[in-house]
C-alpha positions as CSV (number, residue, x, y, z in Angstrom):
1,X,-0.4,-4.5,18.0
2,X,0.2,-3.6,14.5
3,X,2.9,-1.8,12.9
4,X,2.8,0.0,9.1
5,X,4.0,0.0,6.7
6,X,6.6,-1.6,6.9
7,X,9.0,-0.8,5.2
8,X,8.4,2.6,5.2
9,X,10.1,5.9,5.0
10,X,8.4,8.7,5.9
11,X,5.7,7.7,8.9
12,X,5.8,4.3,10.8
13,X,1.6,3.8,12.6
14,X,1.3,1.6,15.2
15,X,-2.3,0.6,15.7
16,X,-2.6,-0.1,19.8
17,X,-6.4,-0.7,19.5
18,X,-6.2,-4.3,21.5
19,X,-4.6,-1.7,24.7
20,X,-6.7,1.3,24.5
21,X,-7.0,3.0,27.7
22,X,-4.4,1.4,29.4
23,X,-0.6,2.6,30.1
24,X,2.2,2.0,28.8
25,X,5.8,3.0,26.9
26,X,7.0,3.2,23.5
27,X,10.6,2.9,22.2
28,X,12.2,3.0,19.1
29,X,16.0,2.0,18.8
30,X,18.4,1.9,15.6
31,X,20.1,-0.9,14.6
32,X,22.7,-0.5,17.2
33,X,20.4,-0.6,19.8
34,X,20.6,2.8,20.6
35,X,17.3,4.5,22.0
36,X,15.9,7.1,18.7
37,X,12.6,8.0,20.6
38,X,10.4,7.5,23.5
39,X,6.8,8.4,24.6
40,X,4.9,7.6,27.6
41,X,1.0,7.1,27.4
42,X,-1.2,7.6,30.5
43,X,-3.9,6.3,28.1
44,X,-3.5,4.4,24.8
45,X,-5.6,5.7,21.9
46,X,-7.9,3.8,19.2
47,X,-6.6,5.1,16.5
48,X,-2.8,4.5,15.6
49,X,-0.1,6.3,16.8
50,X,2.4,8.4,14.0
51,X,5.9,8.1,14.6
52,X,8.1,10.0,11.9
53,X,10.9,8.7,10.4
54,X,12.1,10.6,7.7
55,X,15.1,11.6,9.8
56,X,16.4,7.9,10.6
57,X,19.0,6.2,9.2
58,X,17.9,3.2,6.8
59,X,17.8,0.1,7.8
60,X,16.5,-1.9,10.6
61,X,14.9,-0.8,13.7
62,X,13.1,-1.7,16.5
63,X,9.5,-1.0,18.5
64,X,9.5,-1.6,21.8
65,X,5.9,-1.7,24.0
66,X,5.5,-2.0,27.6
67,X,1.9,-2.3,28.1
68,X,0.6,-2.3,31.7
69,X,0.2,-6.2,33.1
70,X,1.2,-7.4,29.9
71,X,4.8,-8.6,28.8
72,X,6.6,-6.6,26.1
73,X,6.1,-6.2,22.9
74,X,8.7,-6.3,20.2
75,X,8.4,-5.4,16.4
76,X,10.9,-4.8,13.3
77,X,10.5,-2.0,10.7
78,X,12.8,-1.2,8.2
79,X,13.3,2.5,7.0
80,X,14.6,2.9,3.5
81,X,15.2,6.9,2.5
82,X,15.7,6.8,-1.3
């Protein structure tokens, strides 16, 4: 899984090419730990997934993937809104 760019501020991609086809869930939580955004996939797709994030607070926050059979995944992005 990767995630760009990082840090970013206006679209974060996450490229879930290793998964396509399979199921799975994505989160992304502020700072606080606080759930932003969710989406469920029946069906991962080969090319990368947009989340926006023009509307986020800055600073750090946190991808979460569950990925049928396989154990989460956790990355870091920071979002910096000049």
């Amino acid at each position: 899984m990767i995630l760009y760019p990082n840090p970013t501020h206006e679209n974060i991609y996450i490229d879930m090419r290793d998964f396509v086809e399979k199921t799975g869930l994505v989160e992304v939580f502020n700072g606080l730990g606080q759930k932003i955004t969710e989406r469920n996939y029946l069906s991962f797709p080969s090319a990368p997934v947009v989340f926006k994030v023009n509307d986020f607070t800055n600073g750090m926050h946190t991808v979460s993937i569950k990925v049928e059979n396989y154990k989460r995944i956790i990355k870091k992005f920071v979002v910096n809104n000049l």
